[in-house]
TORFIPA-428392 format. One record per residue: y, x, z of N, C-alpha, C in turn. Coordinates in steps of 0.1 Angstrom, whole numbers, padded with zeros to 4 digits, always signed. Example, Ala and Ser with C-alpha at 12.3 -4.5 7.8 and 13.67 -1.06 7.14 Angstrom:
-0057+0132+0078-0045+0123+0078-0033+0132+0078;-0022+0128+0071-0011+0137+0071+0000+0129+0079;
END
This chain:
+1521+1812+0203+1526+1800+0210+1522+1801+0225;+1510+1805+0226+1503+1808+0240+1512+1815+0248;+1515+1824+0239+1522+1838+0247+1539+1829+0252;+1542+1826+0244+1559+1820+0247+1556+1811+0261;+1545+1802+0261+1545+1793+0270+1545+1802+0284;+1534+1812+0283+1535+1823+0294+1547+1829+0300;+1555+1828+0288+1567+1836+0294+1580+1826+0301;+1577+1812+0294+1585+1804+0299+1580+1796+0315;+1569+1799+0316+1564+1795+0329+1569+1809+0339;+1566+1817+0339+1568+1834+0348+1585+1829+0346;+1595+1826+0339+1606+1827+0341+1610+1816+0347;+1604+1804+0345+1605+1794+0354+1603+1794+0366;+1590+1801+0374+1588+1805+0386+1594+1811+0390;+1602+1823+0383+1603+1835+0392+1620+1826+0393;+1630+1817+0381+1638+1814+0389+1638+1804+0402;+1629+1793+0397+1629+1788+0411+1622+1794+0424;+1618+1803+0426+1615+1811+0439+1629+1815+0439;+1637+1823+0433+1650+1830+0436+1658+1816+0445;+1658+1805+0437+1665+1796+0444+1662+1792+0457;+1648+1791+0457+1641+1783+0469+1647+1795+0482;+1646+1804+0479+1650+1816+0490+1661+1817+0493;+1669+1818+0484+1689+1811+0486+1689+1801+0493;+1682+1786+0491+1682+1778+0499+1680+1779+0511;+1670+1786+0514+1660+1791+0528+1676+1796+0537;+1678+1804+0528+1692+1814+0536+1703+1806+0540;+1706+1797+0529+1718+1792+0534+1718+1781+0540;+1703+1773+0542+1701+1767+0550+1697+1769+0567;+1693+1778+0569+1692+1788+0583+1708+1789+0586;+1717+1786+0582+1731+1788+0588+1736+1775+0592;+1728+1765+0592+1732+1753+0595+1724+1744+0605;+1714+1751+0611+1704+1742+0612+1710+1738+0630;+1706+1729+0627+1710+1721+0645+1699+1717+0652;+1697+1715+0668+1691+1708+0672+1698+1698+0678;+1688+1684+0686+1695+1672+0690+1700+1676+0703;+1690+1687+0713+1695+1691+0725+1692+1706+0725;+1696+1710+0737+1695+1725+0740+1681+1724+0742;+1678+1740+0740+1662+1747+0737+1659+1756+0743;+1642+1758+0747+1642+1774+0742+1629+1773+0738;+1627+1786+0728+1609+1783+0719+1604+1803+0723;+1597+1799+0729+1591+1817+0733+1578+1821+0729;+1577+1830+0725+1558+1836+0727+1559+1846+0729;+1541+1848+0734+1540+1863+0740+1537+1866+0726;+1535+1876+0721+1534+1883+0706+1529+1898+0708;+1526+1906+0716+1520+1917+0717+1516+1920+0728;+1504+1933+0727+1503+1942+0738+1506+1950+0744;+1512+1957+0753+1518+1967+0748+1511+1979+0760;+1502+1972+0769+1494+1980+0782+1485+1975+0788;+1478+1980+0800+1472+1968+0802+1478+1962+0814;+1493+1966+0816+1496+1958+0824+1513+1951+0825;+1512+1952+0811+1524+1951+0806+1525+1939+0792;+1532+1927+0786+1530+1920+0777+1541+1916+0770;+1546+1917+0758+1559+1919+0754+1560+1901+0746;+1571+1899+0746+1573+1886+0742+1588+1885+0735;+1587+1876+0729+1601+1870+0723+1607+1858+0719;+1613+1851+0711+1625+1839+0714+1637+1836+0710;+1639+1822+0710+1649+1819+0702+1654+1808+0713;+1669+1808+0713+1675+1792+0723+1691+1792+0713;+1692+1773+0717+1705+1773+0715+1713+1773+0725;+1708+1778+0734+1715+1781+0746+1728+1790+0744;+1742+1791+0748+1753+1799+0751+1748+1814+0744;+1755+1819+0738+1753+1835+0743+1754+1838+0758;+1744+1847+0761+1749+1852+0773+1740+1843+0782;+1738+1834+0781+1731+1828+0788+1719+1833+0796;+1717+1833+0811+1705+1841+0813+1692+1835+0813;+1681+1837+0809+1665+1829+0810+1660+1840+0819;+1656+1831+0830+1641+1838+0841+1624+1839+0833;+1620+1843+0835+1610+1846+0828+1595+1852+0837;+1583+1846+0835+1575+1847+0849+1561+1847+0844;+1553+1855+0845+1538+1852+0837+1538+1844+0851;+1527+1834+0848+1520+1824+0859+1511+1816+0856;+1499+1809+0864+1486+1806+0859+1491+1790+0868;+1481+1781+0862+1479+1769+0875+1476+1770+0888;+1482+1765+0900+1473+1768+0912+1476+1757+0917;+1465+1748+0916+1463+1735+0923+1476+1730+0920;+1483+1726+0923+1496+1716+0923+1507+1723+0919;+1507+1738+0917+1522+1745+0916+1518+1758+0907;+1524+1769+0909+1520+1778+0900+1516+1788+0911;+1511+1797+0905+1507+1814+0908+1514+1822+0902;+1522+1831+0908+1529+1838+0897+1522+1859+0899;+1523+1857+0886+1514+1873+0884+1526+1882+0882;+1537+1880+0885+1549+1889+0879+1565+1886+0887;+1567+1897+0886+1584+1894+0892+1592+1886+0882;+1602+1876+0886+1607+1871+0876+1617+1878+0872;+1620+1882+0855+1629+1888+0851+1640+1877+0848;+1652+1882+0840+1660+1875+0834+1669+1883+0827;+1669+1878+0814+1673+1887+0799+1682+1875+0792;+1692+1877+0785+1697+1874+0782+1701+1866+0768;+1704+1852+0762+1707+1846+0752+1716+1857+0744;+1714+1866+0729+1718+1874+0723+1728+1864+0714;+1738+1868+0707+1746+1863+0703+1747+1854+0688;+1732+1859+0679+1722+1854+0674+1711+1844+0673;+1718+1841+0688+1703+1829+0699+1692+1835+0700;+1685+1851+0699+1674+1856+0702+1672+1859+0715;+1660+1867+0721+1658+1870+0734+1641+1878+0730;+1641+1892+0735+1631+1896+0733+1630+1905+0747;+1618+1906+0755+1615+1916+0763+1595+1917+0767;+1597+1921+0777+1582+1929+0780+1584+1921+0798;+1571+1922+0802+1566+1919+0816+1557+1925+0819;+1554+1927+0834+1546+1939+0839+1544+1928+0850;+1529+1928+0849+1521+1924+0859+1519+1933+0872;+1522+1925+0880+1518+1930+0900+1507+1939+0897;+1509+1949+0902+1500+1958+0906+1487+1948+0912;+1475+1954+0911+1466+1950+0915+1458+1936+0911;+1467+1931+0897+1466+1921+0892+1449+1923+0883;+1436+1916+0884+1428+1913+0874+1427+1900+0870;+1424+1902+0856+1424+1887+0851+1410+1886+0842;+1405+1875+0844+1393+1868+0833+1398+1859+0821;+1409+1857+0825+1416+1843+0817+1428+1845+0814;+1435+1841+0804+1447+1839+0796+1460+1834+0806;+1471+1840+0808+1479+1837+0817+1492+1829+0811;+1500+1821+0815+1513+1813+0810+1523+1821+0814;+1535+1823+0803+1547+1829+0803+1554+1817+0808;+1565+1816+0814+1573+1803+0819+1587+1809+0817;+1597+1803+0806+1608+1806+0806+1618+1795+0810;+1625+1799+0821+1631+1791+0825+1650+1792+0821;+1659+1781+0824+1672+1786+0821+1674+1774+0834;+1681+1778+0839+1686+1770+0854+1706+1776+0857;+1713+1765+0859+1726+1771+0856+1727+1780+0874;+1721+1777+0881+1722+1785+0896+1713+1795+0901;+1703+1797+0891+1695+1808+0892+1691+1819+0882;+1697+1830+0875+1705+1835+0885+1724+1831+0882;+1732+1836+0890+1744+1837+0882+1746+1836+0869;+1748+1821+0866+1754+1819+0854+1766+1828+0849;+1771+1832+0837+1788+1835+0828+1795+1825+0831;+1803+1827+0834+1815+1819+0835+1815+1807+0822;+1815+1810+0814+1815+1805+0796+1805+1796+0794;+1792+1803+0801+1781+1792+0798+1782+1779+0809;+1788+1784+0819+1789+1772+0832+1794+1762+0823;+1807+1767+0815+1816+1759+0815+1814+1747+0801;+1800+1752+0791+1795+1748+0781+1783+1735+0789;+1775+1739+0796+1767+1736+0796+1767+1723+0809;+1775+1733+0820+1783+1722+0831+1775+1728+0848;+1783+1730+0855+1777+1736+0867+1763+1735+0868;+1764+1718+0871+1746+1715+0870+1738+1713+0856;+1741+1722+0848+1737+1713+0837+1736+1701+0831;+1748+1697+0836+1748+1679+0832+1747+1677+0817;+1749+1689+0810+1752+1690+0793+1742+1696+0789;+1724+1698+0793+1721+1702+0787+1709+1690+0781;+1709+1678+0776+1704+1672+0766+1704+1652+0775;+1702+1653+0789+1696+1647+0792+1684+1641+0789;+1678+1628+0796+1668+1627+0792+1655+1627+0781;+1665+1626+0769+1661+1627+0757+1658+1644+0752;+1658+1651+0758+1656+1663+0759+1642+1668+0762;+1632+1672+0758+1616+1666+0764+1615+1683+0772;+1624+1692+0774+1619+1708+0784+1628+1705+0792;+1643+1693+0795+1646+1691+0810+1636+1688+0824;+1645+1697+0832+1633+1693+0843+1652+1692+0860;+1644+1683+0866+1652+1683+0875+1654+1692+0888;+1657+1700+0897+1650+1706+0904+1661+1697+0915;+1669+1703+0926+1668+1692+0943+1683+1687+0934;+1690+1676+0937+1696+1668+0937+1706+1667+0925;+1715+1668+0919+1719+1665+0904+1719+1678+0896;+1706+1690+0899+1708+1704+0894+1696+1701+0880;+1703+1706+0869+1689+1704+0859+1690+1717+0851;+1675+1721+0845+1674+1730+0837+1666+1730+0824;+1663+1737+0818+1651+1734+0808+1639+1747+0809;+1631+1745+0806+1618+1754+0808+1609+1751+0792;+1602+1759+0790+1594+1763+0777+1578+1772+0782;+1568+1767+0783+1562+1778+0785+1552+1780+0771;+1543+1792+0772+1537+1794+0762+1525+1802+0766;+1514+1801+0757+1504+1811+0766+1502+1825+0763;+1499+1834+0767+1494+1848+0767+1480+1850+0765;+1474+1854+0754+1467+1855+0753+1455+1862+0760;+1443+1863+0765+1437+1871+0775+1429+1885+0772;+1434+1887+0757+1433+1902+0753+1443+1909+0751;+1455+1903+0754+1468+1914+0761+1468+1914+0774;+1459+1911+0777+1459+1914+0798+1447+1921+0800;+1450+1931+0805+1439+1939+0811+1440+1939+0824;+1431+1943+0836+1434+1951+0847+1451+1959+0849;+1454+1956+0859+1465+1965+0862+1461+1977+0872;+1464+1989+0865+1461+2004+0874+1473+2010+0882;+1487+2004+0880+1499+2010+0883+1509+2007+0873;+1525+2010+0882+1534+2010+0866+1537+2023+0865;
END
């Protein structure tokens, strides 16, 4: 009797896991947010002067994100890196690497800052036309990564930290 109950529990598990994972899948095909996004981390090392990161937005395909290691500096940022800008994949992912300024040393943990701004750089045509020249469509205020920059232009931003054992000294690229 022991043994039956064993077998009916392992067959009960193993179907509800089957299901619970079905569900997982075909619920990942529906999922919505209230406003436009983006969710980033840094996630490896890859030099010491180099930091690879990745991401998800409901932003446009195509859509471009600026991207900028930078620390606090009194009232504004410091930026340790050229700003890149890589693109919303058609999936909503975004994966790349950043290379710290030559000459860069660090003691401390640096902030990735992803930005999406419809005038910096050249927006697609497609996404202007989704989101709205100035981004007038991307959540309004109820949006908590809107940020305004000079007169009716809005964007959203995400930052995230880098951890201070993927930054080493920079020796060159």
């Amino acid at each position: 009797m022991r043994f039956l109950r064993c077998i009916v529990l392992v067959a009960a598990f193993a179907f509800s896991s089957h299901n619970i994972g079905e569900a997982q899948k075909t619920n990942l095909n529906h999922l919505s947010a209230p406003t436009y996004y983006i969710a980033v981390e840094a996630n490896g090392y890859d030099s010491e002067n180099t930091f690879r990161f990745r991401g998800a937005s409901n932003l446009p395909a195509g859509a471009l994100i600026g991207f900028t290691a930078s620390d606090f500096f009194e009232d504004a940022w410091k930026d340790y890196s050229d700003e890149i800008f890589l693109p919303v994949g058609a999936d909503g992912f975004f994966a790349g690497e950043i290379h710290l300024k030559n000459g860069t040393r660090l003691s401390h943990s640096l902030l990735l800052r992803a930005a999406f701004r419809t005038f910096l750089p050249k927006q697609p045509p497609e996404v202007l036309r989704v989101l709205g020249k100035n981004g007038r469509n991307l959540g309004g205020i109820e949006n908590p990564q809107l940020f305004q920059v000079s007169g009716p232009y809005f964007g959203i931003e995400a930052i995230t930290r880098v951890p201070r054992n993927t930054i080493g000294p920079v020796t060159g690229r």
